[in-house]
N, C-alpha and C positions, 0 to 999 in steps of 0.2 A: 480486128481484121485477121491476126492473126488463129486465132478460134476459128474463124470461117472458114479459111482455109485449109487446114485442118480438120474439119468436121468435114469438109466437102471431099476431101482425099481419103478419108477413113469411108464414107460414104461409098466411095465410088469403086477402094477394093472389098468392104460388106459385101457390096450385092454382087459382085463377081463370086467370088468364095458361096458365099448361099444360094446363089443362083444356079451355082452349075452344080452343086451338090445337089439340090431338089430336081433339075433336068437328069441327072444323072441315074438318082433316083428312082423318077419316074419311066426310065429306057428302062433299066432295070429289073421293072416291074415290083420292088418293095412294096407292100402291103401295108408295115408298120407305117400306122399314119404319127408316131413320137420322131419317125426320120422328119416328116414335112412340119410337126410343130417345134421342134428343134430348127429349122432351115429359117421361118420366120418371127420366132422368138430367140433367135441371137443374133440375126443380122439386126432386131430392133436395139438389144441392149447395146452393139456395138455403136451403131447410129445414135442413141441417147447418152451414152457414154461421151460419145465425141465431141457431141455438141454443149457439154454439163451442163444439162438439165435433169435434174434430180424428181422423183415423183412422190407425190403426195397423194394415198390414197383413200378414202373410207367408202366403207360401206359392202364391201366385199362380204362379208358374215352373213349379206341377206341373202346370197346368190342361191338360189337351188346348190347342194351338192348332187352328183352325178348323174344327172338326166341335162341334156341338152337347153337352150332356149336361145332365144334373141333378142341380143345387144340394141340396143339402137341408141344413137349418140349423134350430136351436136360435129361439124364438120368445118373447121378452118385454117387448116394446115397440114400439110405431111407429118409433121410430128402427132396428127391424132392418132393414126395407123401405128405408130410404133408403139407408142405409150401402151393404147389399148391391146396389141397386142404381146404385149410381156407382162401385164398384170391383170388380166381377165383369165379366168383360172378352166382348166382341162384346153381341149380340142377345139379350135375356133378357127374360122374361114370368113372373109369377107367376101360381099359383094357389094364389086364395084365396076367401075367401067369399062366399055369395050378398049376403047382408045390405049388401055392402060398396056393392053398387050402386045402393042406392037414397038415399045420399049423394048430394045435389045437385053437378052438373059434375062432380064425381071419379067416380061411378061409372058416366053415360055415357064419359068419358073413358078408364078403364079397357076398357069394350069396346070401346071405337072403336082401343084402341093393340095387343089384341088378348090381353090377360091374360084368364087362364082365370077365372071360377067357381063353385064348387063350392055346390050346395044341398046343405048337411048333413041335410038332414031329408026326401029326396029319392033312394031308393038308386038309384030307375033313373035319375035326371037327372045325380045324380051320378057312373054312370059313363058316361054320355054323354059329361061334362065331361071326363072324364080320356080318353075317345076323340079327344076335341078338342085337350088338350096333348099328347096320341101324336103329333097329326098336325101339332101346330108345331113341336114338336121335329125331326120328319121332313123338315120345311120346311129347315132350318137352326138355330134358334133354339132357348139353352137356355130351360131352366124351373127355376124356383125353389121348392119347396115346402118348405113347414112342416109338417114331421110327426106334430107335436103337436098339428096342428088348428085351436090356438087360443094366446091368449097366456097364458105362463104368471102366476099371480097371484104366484108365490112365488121366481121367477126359478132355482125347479130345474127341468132336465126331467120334463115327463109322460110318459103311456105315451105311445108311436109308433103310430099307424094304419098298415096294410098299406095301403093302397090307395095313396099317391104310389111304394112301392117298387114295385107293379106297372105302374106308366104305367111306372118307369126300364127293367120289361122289357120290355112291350110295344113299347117303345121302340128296346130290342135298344143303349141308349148307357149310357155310364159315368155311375155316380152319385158325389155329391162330399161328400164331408162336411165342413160349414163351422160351425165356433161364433163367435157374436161377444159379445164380453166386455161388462160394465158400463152396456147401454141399459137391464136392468131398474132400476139406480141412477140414471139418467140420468132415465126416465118412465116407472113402473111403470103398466100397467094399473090406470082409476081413478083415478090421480092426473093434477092439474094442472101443478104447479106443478113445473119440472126444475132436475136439477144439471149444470154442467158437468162434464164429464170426457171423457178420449178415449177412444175406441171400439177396442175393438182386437178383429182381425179374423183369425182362424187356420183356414186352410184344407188339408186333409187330402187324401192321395193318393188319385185317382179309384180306385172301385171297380167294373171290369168285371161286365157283364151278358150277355155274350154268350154264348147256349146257355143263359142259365137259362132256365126256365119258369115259371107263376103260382105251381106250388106251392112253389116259392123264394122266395115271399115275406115269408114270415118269418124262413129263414136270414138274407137280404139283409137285412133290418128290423133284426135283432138285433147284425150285419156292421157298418151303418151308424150304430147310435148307440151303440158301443162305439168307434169311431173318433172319434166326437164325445165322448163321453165323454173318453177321450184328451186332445183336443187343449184342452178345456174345464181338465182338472188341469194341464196344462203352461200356459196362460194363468195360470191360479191360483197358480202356483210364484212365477209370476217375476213376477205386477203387482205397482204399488207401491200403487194404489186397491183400497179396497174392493169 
């Protein structure tokens, strides 16, 4: 109880402190986007910090070095957003949901550091949004999305939406399949109160998009979460946590 506590107060001045620094930031008009990966790669480690959970990662050695691509990852907990965003390596931006932004300071924050998104209830805005992570991908910068949409209640995966494996075309860059083990045990959606454990973190060899087109979106879909499937039963082999 005490850890929760704890975790939840260290939480709650995080994202004050990072948040008004990346709003502040973006009044500002800063350029350097190391200000806005700094803003949400230390409000995670302080958030992971809090909670002692430690992470366990491989697979990192396969990532493309310096060219951009797309993450896409398995989704059942707040703790996947932090994780993945302190050990997923250069410039990364999620998209994720409309709703997220009207969270006081984290969801101006969110825009101002330049994370996608997405109105689910919204098809033309919706892909406006995924026009918008085409073009920061484009920029440099990968992205990270959850295919799932939404967090899982049950910590198995749900169906995959086509529509982030189409940004990875329109994109014309490699998409990545990542699962990370044990945050639905850690903070299931709905719940308050967490457990410690460490995070572990297995990331699967990029899968080229080059020359597909939209209506490869569902090969690719299917491509991409049978790799995570994958990498999800090899975590499973060998943890010692539930």
């Amino acid at each position: 109880m005490i850890r929760t506590l704890f975790f939840y107060v260290v939480l709650f001045v995080s994202t004050i402190v990072h948040g008004i620094a990346a709003i502040l930031a973006g009044i500002f008009r800063v350029k350097n986007r190391r200000v806005y990966d700094w803003g949400t790669q230390d409000w995670a480690r302080w958030n992971l910090w809090a909670a002692g959970t430690p992470l366990d990662v491989q697979g990192l050695e396969g990532v493309p070095q310096g060219a951009p691509v797309v993450y896409a990852s398995n989704h059942s907990s707040m703790f996947d957003i932090w994780a993945l965003s302190l050990v997923l390596p250069g410039s990364t931006r999620f998209v994720a949901k409309h709703e997220l932004t009207r969270i006081p300071v984290m969801g101006p924050a969110m825009l101002r550091a330049g994370h996608v998104t997405i109105d689910r209830f919204n098809r033309k805005r919706a892909f406006e949004a995924y026009d918008r992570a085409a073009t920061t991908i484009k920029s440099g910068i990968s992205t990270i999305v959850f295919p799932e949409g939404t967090r899982s209640r049950t910590g198995e995966l749900l169906p995959f939406k086509n529509a982030p494996f189409g940004l990875a075309i329109a994109a014309q860059v490699p998409i990545v399949p990542v699962y990370v083990h044990n945050t639905f045990q850690i903070l299931p959606k709905g719940r308050w109160r967490l457990r410690r454990l460490p995070i572990r973190i297995r990331i699967g060899a990029p899968i080229p998009t080059a020359g597909l087109t939209l209506d490869d979106r569902e090969t690719l879909r299917d491509r991409v979460r049978a790799a995570i499937e994958a990498l999800r039963a090899r975590v499973d082999s060998t943890a010692a946590d539930p």
